[in-house]
C-alpha positions as CSV (number, residue, x, y, z in Angstrom):
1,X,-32.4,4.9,10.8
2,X,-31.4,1.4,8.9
3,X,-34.1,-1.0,9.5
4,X,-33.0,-4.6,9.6
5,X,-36.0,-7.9,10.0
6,X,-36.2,-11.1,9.8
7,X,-39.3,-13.4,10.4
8,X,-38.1,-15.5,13.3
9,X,-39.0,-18.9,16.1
10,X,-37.7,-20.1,18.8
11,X,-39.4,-17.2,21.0
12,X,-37.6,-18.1,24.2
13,X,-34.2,-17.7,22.7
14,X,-35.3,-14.4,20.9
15,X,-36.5,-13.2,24.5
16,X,-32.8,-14.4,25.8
17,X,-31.2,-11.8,23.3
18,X,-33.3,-9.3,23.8
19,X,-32.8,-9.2,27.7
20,X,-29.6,-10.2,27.0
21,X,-27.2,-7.7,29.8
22,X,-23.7,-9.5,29.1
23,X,-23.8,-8.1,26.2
24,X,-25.2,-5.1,26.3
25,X,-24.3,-2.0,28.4
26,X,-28.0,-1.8,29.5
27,X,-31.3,-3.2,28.3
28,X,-34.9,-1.4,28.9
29,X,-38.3,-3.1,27.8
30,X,-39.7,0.0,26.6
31,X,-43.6,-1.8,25.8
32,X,-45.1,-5.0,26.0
33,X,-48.3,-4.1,24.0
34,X,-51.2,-6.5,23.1
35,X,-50.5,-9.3,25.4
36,X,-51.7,-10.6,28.7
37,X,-48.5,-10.8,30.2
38,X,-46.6,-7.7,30.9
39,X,-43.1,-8.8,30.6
40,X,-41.3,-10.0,27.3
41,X,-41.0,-14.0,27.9
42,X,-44.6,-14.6,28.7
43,X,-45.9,-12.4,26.1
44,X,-43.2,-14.3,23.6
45,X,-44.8,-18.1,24.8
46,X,-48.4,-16.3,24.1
47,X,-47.5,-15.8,20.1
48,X,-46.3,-19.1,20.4
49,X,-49.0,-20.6,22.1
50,X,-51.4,-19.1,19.3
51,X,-49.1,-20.5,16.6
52,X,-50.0,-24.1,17.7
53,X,-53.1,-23.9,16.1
54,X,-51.8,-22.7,13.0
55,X,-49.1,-24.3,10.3
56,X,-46.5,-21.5,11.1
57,X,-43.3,-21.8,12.0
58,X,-42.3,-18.8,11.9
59,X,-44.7,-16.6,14.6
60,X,-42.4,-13.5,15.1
61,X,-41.6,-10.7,13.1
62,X,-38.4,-9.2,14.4
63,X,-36.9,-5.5,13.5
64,X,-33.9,-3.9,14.5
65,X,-33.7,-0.2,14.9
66,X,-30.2,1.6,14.1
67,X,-30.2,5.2,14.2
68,X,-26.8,6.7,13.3
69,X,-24.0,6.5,15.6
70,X,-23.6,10.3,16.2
71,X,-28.3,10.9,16.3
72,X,-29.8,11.9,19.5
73,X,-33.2,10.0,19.4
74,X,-36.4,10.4,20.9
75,X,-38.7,7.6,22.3
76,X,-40.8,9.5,20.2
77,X,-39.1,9.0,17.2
78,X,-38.7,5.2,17.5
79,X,-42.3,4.6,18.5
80,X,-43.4,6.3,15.5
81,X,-40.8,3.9,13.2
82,X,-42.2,1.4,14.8
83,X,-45.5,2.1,14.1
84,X,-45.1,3.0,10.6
85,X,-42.9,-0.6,9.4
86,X,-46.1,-2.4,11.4
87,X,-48.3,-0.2,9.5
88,X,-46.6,-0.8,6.4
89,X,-46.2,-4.6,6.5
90,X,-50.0,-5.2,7.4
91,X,-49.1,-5.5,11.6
92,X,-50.5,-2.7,12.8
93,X,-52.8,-3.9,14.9
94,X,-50.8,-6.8,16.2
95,X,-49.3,-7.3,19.4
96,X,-45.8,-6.4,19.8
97,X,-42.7,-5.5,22.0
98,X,-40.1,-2.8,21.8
99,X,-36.7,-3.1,23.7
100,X,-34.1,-0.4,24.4
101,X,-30.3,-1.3,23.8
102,X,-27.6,0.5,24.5
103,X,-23.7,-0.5,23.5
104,X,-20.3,1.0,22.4
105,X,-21.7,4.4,22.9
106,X,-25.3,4.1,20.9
107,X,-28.4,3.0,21.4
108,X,-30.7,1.1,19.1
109,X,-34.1,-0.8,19.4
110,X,-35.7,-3.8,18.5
111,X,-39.3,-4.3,17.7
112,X,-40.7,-7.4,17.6
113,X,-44.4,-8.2,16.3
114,X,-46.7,-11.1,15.9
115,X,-47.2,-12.0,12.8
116,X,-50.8,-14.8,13.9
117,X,-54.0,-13.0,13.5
118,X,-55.9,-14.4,16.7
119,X,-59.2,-14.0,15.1
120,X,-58.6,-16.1,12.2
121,X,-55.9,-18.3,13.0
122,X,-53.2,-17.9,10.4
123,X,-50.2,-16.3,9.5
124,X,-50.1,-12.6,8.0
125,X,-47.8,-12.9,4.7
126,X,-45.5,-10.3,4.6
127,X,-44.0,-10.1,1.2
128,X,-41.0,-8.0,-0.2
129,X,-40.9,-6.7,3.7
130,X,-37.1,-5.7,3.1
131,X,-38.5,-3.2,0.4
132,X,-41.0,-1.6,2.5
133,X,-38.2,-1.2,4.8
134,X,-35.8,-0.1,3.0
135,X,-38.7,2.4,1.8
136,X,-39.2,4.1,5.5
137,X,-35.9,4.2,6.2
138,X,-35.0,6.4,3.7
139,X,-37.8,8.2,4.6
140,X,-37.1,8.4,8.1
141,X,-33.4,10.1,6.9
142,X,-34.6,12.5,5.3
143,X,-37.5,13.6,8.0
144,X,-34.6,13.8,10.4
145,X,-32.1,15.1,7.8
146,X,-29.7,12.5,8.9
147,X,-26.9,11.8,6.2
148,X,-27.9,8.9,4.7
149,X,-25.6,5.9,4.1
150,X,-24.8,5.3,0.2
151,X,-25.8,1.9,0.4
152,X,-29.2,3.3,1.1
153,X,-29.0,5.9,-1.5
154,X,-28.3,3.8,-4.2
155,X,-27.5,-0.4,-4.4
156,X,-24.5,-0.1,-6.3
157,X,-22.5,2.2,-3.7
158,X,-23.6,-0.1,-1.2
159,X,-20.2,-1.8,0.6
160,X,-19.9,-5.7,0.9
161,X,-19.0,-5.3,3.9
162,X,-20.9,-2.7,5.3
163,X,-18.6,-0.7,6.9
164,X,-17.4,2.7,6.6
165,X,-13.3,3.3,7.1
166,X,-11.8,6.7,7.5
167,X,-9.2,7.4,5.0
168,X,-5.8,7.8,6.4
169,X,-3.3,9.6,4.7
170,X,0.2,7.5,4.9
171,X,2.9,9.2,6.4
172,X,6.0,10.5,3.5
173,X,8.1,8.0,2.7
174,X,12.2,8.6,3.7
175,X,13.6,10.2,1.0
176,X,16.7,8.4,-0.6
177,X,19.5,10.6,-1.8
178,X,21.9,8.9,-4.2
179,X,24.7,11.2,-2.9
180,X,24.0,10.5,0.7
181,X,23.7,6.7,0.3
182,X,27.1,6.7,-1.7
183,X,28.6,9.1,1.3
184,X,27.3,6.2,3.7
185,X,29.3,3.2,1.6
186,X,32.3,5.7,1.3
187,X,32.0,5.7,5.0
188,X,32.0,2.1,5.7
189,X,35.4,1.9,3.8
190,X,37.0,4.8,4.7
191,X,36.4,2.3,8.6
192,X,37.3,-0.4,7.3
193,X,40.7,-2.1,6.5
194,X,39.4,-5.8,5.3
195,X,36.6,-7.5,3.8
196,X,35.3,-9.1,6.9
197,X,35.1,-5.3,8.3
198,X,33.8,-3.7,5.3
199,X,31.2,-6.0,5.4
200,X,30.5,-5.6,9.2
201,X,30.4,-2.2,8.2
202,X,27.7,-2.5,5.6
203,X,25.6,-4.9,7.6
204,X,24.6,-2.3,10.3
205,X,23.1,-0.3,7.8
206,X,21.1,-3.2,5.6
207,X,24.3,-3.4,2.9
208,X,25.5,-6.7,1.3
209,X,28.5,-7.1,-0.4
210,X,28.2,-9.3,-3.6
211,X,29.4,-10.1,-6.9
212,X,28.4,-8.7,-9.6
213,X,27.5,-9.7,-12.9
214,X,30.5,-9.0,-14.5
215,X,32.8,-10.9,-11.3
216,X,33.2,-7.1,-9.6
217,X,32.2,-6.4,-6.2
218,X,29.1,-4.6,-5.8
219,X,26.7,-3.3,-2.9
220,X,23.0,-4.6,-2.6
221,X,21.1,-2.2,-0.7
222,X,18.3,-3.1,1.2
223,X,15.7,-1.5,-1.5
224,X,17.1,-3.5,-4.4
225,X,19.7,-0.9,-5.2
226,X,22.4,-2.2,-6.8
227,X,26.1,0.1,-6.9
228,X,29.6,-0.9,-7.8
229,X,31.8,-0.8,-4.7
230,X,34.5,1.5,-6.7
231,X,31.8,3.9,-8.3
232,X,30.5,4.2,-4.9
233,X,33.8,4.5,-3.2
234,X,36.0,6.4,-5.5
235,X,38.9,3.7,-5.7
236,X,40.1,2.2,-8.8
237,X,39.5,-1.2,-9.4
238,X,42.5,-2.8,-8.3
239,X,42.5,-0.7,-5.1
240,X,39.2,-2.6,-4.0
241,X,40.7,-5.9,-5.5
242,X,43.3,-5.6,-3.3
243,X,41.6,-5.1,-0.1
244,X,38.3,-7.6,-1.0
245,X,40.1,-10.1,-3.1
246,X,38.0,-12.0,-5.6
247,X,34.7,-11.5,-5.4
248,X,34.2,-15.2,-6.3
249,X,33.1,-16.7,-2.8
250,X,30.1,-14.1,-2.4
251,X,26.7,-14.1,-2.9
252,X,25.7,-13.0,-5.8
253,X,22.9,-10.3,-6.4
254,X,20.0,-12.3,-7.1
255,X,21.0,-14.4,-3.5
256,X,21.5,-11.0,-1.8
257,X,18.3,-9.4,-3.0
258,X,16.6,-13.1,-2.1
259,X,18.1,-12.8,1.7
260,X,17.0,-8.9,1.7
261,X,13.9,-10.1,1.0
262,X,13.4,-12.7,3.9
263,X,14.9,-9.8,6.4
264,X,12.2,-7.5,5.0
265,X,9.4,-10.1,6.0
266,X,11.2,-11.1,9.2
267,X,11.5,-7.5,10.0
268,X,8.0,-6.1,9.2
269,X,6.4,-9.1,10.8
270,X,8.3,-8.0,14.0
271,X,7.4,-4.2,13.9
272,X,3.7,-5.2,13.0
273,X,3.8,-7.7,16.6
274,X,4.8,-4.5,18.3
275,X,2.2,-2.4,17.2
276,X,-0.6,-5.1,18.1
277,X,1.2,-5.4,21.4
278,X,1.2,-1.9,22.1
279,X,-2.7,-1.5,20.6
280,X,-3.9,-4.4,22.8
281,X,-2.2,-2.6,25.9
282,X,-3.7,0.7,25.4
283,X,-7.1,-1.5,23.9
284,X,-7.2,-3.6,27.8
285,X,-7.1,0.2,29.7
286,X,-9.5,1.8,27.3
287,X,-11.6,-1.5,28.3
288,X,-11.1,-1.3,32.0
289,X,-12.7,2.6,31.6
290,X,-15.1,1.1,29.8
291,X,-16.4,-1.4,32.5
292,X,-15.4,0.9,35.2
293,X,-17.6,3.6,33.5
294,X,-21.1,1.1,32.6
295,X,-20.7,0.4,36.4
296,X,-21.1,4.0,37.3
297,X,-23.7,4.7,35.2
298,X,-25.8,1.5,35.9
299,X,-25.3,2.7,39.7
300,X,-26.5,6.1,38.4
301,X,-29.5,4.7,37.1
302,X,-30.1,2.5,39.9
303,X,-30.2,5.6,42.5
304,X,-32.2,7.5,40.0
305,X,-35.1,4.6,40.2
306,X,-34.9,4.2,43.9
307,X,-35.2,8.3,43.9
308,X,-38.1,8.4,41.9
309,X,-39.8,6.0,43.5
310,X,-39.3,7.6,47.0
311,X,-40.7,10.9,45.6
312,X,-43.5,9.0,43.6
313,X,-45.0,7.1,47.3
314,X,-44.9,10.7,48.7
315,X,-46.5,12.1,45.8
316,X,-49.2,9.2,45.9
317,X,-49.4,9.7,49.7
318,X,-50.1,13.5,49.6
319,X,-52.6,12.7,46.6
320,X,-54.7,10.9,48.8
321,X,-54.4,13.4,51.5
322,X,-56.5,15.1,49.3
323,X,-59.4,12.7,49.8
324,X,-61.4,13.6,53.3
325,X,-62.4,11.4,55.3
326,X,-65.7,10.4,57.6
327,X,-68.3,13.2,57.6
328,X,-65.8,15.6,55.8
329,X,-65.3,12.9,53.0
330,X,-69.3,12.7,52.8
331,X,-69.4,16.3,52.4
332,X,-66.8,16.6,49.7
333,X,-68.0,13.9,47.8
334,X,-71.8,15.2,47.8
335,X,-70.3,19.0,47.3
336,X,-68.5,17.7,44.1
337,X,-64.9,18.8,45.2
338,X,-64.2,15.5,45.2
339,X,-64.3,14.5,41.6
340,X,-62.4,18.3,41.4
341,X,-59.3,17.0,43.8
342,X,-59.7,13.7,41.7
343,X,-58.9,15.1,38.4
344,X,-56.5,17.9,39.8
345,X,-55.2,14.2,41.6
346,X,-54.4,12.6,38.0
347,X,-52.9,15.7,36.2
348,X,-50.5,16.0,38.8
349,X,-49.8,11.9,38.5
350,X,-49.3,12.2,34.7
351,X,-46.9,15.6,35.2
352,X,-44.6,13.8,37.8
353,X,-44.7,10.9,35.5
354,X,-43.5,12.8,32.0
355,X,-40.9,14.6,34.5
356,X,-39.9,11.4,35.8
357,X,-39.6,10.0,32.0
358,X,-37.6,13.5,31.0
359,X,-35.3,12.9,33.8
360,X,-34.6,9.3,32.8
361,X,-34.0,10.2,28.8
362,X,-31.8,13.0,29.9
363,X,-29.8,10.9,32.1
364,X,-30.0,8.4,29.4
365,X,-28.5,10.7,26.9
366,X,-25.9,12.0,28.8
367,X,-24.3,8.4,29.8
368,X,-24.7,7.5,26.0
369,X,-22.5,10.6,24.8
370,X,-19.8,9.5,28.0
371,X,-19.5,6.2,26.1
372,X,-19.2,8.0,22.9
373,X,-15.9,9.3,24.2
374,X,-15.0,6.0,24.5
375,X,-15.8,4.1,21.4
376,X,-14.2,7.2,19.7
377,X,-10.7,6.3,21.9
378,X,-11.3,3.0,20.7
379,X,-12.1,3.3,17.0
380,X,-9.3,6.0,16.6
381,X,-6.7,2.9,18.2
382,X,-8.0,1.0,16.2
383,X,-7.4,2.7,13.1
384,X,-4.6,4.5,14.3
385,X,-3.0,0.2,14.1
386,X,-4.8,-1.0,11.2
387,X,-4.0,2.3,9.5
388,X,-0.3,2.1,10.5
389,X,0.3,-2.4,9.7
390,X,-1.8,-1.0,6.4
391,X,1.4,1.4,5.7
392,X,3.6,-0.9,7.0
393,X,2.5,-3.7,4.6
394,X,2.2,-1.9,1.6
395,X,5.9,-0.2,1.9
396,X,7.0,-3.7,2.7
397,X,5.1,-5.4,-0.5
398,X,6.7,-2.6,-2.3
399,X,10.6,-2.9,-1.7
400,X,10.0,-6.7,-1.4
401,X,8.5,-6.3,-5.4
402,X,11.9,-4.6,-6.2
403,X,13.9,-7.5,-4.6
404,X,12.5,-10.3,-6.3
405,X,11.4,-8.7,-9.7
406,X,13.3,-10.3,-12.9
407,X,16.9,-8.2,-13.2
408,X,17.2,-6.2,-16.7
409,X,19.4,-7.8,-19.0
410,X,22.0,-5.3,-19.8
411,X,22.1,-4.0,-23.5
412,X,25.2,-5.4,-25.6
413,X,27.4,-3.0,-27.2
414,X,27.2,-3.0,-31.0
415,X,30.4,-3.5,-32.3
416,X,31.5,-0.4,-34.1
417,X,32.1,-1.7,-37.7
418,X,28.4,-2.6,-37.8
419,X,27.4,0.7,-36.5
420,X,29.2,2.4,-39.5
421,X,27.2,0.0,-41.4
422,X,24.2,1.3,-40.0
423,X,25.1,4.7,-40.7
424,X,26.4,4.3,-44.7
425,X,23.5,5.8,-46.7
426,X,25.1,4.9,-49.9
427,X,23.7,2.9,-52.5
């Protein structure tokens, strides 16, 4: 499990996140251990009651337990971790507190330990701490055979940003076939009996009609495609003269590709609105499960406690049944079955509490893999969007390159005398 600390004041507002339920699906104190109080504030104003009489500032030593997403994990497991990064930064017999989390699906611990020795009133130094911990955590992946994160494996695989993103494979590009896209032009002519309609005509399929570089008319397609309008078309030259006129009032390419360009923008930046519309839509239902579901499962718990402590004061009252009373009491007492229905008495306590603790981890376990489902709806929108305005963007970056990158100059013709130069080997 990744093992994050930090040494840490301000104990009250520690104890505030750690009880924290807004935002957190649930929150359990697991232990308060080493304190006279026996809930998390008072024993958090004891370290810093202590810490008064020393120069610290810093009283608390604060770790956060991640196991990964998809681990089942014991309380076993997690006390022992605990145990081990005390024992391995000096703390192990200091006071401390573990606390249960559970969000998006997973559930993770913090540990939080006092770093003032009460018998001699100062501060236990706890240097290169992230080492150590780095040290047991990749120990603690391999004990579980957990697959371990390559930032843990090695520092230079480790991401800036610490986060892991499927790889999505972008969907094929349309294919563009020269013959279709000249049967599309040939198309728009063969409907059209003007400019003004030939134009129309082009318009509704991303076209522009411009001049071209040598004052013909020429088609600028909306992927930087550039084709003469009587190559494309069939027509002679002064067939499409005659039904365009002078090409002298049009745009020219460069202002055609430079208008193609802001559609492009304008028309990406609208498809990419529509897919955050439509991820926030299914995002707010996926949400509404989400609550609807905590609620359930909090009410689960809730009936679960109030169960178990109906059956635990019947338990306890049949246990003392057990004890006679009067003369009968006497007699079992001086008879020694008394200290026999005692101990029978506390074995049958500590079995009805470990079943009572299995039936709470196993309802535990099965509400965490029910939010699973969840956060797996959620992360899959998620990248399902970010996966699709990534495709989006880069197709759009692309054809946007081919607009506005620098025309070739086309190659002059050498005149023919001076290619026969070229090609006399004589002396």
């Amino acid at each position: 499990m990744i093992l994050k600390a930090s040494q840490r004041s301000h104990g009250k507002r520690l104890a505030h996140h750690l009880l924290n339920t807004d935002e957190n699906d649930h929150v359990t104190v697991h232990s308060v251990q080493g304190f006279v109080s026996d809930d998390v504030m008072g024993a958090f104003l004891e370290i810093e009651a202590i810490a008064k009489g020393t120069k610290c500032r810093q009283a608390f030593f604060s770790v956060s337990l991640s196991p990964p997403a998809d681990a089942t994990v014991s309380d076993a497991i997690f006390e022992d971790a605990a145990e081990r990064l005390a024992k391995a930064n000096g703390l192990a017999t200091q006071p401390r507190v573990m606390v249960f989390h559970e969000k998006d699906g997973r559930r993770h611990a913090h540990v939080v330990v006092s770093r003032i020795d009460a018998a001699t009133m100062t501060a236990i130094n706890l240097p290169h701490f992230k080492n150590r911990l780095q040290k047991l955590s990749r120990e603690l992946f391999i004990e579980q055979q957990w697959k371990m994160p390559a930032g843990l494996r090695d520092r230079r695989h480790k991401s800036p940003t610490n986060v892991t993103l499927a790889e999505w494979q972008a969907a094929k590009r349309r294919g563009k076939n020269a013959i279709d896209q000249k049967a599309l032009i040939q198309q728009c002519w063969s409907s059209s009996d003007s400019r003004a309609g030939f134009q129309s005509a082009l318009q509704d399929h991303g076209y522009t009609l411009a001049k071209g570089d040598r004052r013909g008319h020429v088609v600028v397609c909306h992927d930087g495609e550039v084709l003469a309008v009587a190559r494309a078309t069939g027509q002679k030259a002064k067939a499409v003269k005659e039904r365009l006129g002078e090409p002298d009032d049009m745009p020219t390419v460069a202002v055609a590709m430079a208008d193609h360009a802001k559609d492009m923008r304008k028309q990406f930046g609208k498809m990419a609105g529509e897919v955050r519309a439509k991820l926030s839509k299914s995002r707010a239902a996926l949400e509404a499960k989400r609550t609807a579901l905590i609620a359930r499962h909090s009410a689960e718990r809730a009936l679960l406690e109030r169960s178990q402590s109906k059956r635990w004061h019947a338990e306890t009252i049949k246990r003392k049944s057990r004890f006679k009373i009067g003369l009968a009491g006497l007699w079992q007492k001086l008879s020694g079955k008394r200290a026999a229905v005692k101990s029978e008495n506390e074995k049958h306590a500590y079995d009805a509490l470990k079943r009572d603790q299995a039936q709470i981890r196993a309802t535990s376990e099965a509400q965490l893999l029910e939010r699973r489902k969840v956060e797996i709806e959620r992360s899959y929108l998620r990248r399902e969007a970010f996966g699709l305005l990534s495709e989006m963007r880069e197709e759009r970056n692309e054809l946007i390159q081919k607009l506005t990158a620098p025309q070739p100059i086309p190659r002059m013709r050498r005149p023919k005398a001076q290619a026969d130069r070229w090609l006399d080997l004589s002396p």
